[in-house]
VOVEX-970004 format. One record per residue (C-alpha): x, y, z. Coordinates in pm, whole numbers, padded with zeros to 5 digits, always signed. Layout:
REM VOVEX-970004
XYZ...
END
This chain:
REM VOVEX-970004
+00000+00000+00000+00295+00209+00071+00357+00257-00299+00054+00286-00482-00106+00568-00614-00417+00709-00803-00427+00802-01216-00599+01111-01051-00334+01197-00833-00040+01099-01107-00246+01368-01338-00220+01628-01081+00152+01579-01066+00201+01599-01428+00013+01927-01401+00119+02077-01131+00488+01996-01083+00584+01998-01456+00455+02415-01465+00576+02512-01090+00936+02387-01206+01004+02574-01472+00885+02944-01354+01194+03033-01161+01507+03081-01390+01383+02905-01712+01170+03204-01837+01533+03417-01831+01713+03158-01943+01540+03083-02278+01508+03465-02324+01840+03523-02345+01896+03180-02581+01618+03223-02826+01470+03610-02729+01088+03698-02856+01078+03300-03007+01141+03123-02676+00797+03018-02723+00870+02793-03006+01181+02696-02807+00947+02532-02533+00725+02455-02770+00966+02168-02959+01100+02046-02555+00702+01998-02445+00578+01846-02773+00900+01583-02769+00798+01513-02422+00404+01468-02420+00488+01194-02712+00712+01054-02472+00456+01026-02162+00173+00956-02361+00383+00626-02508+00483+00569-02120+00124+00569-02058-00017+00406-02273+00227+00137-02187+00091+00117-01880-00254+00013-02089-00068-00284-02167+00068-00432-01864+00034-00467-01478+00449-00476-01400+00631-00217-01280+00938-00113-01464+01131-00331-01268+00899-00579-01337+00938-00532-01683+01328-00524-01716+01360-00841-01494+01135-01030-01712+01333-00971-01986+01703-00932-01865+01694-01043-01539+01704-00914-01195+02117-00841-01175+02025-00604-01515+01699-00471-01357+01898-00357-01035+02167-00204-01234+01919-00024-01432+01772+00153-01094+02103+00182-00979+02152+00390-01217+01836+00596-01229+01910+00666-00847+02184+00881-00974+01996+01032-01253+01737+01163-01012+02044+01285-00759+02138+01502-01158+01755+01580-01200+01763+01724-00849+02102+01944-00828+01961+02230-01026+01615+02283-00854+01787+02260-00519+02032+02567-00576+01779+02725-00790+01542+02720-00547+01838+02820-00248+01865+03160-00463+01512+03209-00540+01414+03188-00144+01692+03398-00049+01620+03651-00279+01253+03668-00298+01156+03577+00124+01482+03614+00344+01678+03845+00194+01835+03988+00513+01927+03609+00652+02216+03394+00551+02130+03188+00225+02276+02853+00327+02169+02821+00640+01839+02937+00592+01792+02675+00290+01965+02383+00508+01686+02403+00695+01464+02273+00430+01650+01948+00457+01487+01821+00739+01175+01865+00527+01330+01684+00200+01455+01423+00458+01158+01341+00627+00955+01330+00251+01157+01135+00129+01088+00832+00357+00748+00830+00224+00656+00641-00090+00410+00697-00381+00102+00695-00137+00222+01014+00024+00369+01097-00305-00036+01135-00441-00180+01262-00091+00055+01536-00082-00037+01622-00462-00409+01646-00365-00319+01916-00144-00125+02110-00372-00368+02169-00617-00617+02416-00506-00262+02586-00363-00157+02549-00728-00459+02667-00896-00569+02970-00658-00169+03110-00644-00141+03054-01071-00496+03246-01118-00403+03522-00865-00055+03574-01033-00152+03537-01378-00429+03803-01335-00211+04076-01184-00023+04053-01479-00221+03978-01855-00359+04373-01818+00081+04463-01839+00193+04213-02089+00290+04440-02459+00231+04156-02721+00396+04357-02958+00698+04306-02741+00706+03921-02986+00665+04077-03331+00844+04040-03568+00761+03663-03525+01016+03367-03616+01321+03601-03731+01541+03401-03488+01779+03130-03663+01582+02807-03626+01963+02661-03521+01907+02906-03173+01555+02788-03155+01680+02455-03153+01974+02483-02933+01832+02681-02666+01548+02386-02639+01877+02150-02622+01991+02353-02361+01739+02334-02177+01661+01982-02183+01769+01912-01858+01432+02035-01720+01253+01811-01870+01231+01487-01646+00872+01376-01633+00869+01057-01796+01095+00919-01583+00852+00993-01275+00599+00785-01487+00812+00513-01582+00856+00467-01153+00482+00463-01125+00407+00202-01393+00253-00106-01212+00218+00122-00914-00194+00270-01009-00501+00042-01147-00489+00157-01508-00879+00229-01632-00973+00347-01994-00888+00651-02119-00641+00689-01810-00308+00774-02086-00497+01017-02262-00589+01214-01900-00196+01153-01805-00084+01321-02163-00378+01561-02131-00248+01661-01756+00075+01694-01893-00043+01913-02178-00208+02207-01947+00074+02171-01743+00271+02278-02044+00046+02537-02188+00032+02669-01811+00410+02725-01897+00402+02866-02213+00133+03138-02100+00360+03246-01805+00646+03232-02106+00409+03487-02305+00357+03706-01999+00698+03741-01887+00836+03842-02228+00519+04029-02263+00575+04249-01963+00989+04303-02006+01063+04256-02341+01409+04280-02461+01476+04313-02116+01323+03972-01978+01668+03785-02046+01803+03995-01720+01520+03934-01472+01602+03666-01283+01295+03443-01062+01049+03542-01295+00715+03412-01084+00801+03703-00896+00849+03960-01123+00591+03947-01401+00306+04104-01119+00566+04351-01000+00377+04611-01234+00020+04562-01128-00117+04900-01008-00237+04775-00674+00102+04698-00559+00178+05074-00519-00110+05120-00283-00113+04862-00087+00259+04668-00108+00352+04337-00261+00024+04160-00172+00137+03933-00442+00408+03756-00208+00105+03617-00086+00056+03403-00380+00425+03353-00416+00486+03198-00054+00157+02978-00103+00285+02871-00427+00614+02846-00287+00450+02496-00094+00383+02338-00445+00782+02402-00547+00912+02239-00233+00692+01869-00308+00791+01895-00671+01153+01973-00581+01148+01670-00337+01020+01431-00536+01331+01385-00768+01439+01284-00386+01168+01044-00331+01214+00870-00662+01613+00850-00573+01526+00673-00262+01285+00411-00420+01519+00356-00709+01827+00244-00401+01550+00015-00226+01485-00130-00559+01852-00173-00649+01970-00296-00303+01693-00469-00130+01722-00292+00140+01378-00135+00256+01472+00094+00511+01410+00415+00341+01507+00641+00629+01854+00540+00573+01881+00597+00206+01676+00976+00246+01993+01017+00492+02184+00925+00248+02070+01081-00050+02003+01391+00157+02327+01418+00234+02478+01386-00109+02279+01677-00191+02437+01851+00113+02760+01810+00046+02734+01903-00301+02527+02281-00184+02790+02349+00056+03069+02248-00243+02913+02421-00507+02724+02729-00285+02871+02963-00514+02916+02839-00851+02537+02808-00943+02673+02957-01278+02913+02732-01344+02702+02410-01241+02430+02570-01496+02662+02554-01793+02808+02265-01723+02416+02102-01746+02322+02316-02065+02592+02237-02197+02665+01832-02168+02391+01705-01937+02146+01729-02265+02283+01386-02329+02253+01203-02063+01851+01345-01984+01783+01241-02358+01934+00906-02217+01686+00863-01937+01416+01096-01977+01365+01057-02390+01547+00690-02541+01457+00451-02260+01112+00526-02182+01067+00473-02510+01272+00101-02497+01041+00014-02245+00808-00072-02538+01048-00338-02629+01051-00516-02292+00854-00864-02257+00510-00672-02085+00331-00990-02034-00055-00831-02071-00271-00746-01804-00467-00930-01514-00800-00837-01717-00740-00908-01993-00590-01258-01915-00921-01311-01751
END
């Protein structure tokens, strides 16, 4: 029971934690790489991936194993532990950049007058303790964040449509297609969410229709995205490629706020609850793939453990957030088109074995 989950709760994550994060430093990012055409720059990573979870889920239409299941049937256990072996350190890669993103973005936006580090260290003790859980508090935790997700995106999103210049995109499509293209490569990184999909498979009762409400989760997810893309290039412009944490810029313009203060940090610290579960679970998934690879069910120790990777490497690399940045735009492409693209799409080619139902 520990690790099983809803489809409804799986579609909230795909909603929810694919938007919430990409709205810190990703906006700036492919602003600077691809200026007024980063929309077709997000564009090519989200279609490439909703093929990608819609295949993984429609898999799951197929079978009743889990992943694991699925490699051990058809290479053996040794093969199927090395595999999760090695997707435990893809998910401790998937979580390096939202951790020291999210460091910055706190200390910037919240606590500006405290310490960074210590202030974020803190927030171990929270990653620590949710990562013990599995994929049940995985979904309950995702049916909280929701309304949290949905009021804060509305309440943001509304202080700033009346500021957004359109004309801030025309002339349309004059940038090199070869920029459009590498600043979706260099942004690849970002793009995980198969992988959490490919850890759930075997872990929810699959009904009909449920991969076409997955992709469809997915796909508002991204066009949640690509709106807050439109209204952050909208409201700066040129300039856009020099704001950094854009969730909390893009409202900095609404009229209100010079009456009455920054009443949208309201919506910023609520929404600030959704980016700590969908930071985490790159965690969670980390431990899970270590019990899988090892046996060894005590997932206390390996959140310890994991945890304190991630520790060690925030105190090592505290101040080179620019330097760990390019190093992922720049080479990690290849290994998250490893994980994230080529193998969820291999998983087609394992032995799947049908489902209970259908054997019946």
């Amino acid at each position: 029971m520990e690790n099983k989950i809803s489809v409804r709760q799986i579609c909230f994550i795909m909603l929810m934690y694919t938007a919430v994060s990409k709205l810190i430093l990703y906006p700036t990012v492919l602003s600077y790489e691809s200026g007024r055409d980063l929309l077709f720059s997000a564009l090519l990573d989200f279609a490439v991936q909703g093929v990608i979870i819609w295949a993984v889920s429609f898999l799951c239409s197929r079978t009743d194993k889990t992943f694991f299941g699925l490699i051990e049937s058809t290479f053996g256990n040794i093969f199927a532990r090395v595999i999760y072996g090695l997707f435990a350190l893809f998910f401790i890669i998937c979580a390096v950049i939202p951790f020291m993103e999210q460091k910055l973005y706190v200390h910037s936006i919240f606590y500006d007058t405290l310490p960074s580090l210590p202030l974020f260290l803190s927030v171990m003790f929270f990653t620590v303790y949710a990562a013990c859980k599995g994929f049940r508090n995985i979904g309950r935790c995702a049916d909280i964040c929701l309304p949290i997700f949905a009021i804060s995106i509305i309440f943001i999103f509304s202080m700033s449509v009346g500021e957004a210049d359109w004309s801030n995109f025309l002339p349309v499509m004059k940038t090199p297609p070869a920029k459009v293209f590498s600043a979706s490569l260099a942004t690849v990184f970002r793009f995980f969410e198969p992988c959490w999909l490919l850890m759930f498979m075997g872990h929810f009762k699959y009904g009909k229709g449920d991969a076409a409400k997955i992709t469809l989760s997915y796909v508002v997810g991204a066009l949640i995205v690509m709106l807050f893309l439109a209204l952050f290039y909208g409201v700066y412009g040129d300039i856009a490629c020099s704001r950094q944490f854009a969730i909390a810029k893009i409202s900095l313009f609404f009229p209100a706020i010079d009456l009455v203060g920054r009443i949208d940090l309201i919506a910023l610290y609520a929404l600030e609850i959704v980016m700590l579960f969908a930071m985490v679970i790159n965690v969670q998934m980390c431990v899970h793939c270590f019990v899988k690879c090892t046996g060894y069910e005590n997932r206390a120790v390996w959140s310890v453990a994991v945890n304190g990777v991630l520790v060690i490497l925030l105190l090592t690399l505290n101040t080179k957030f620019n330097a760990v940045y390019n190093v992922w735009a720049k080479w990690m492409w290849i290994v998250f088109i490893i994980f994230a693209n080529i193998i969820p799409l291999l998983a087609w080619a394992l032995k799947k074995g049908g489902r209970k139902e259908e054997a019946k």
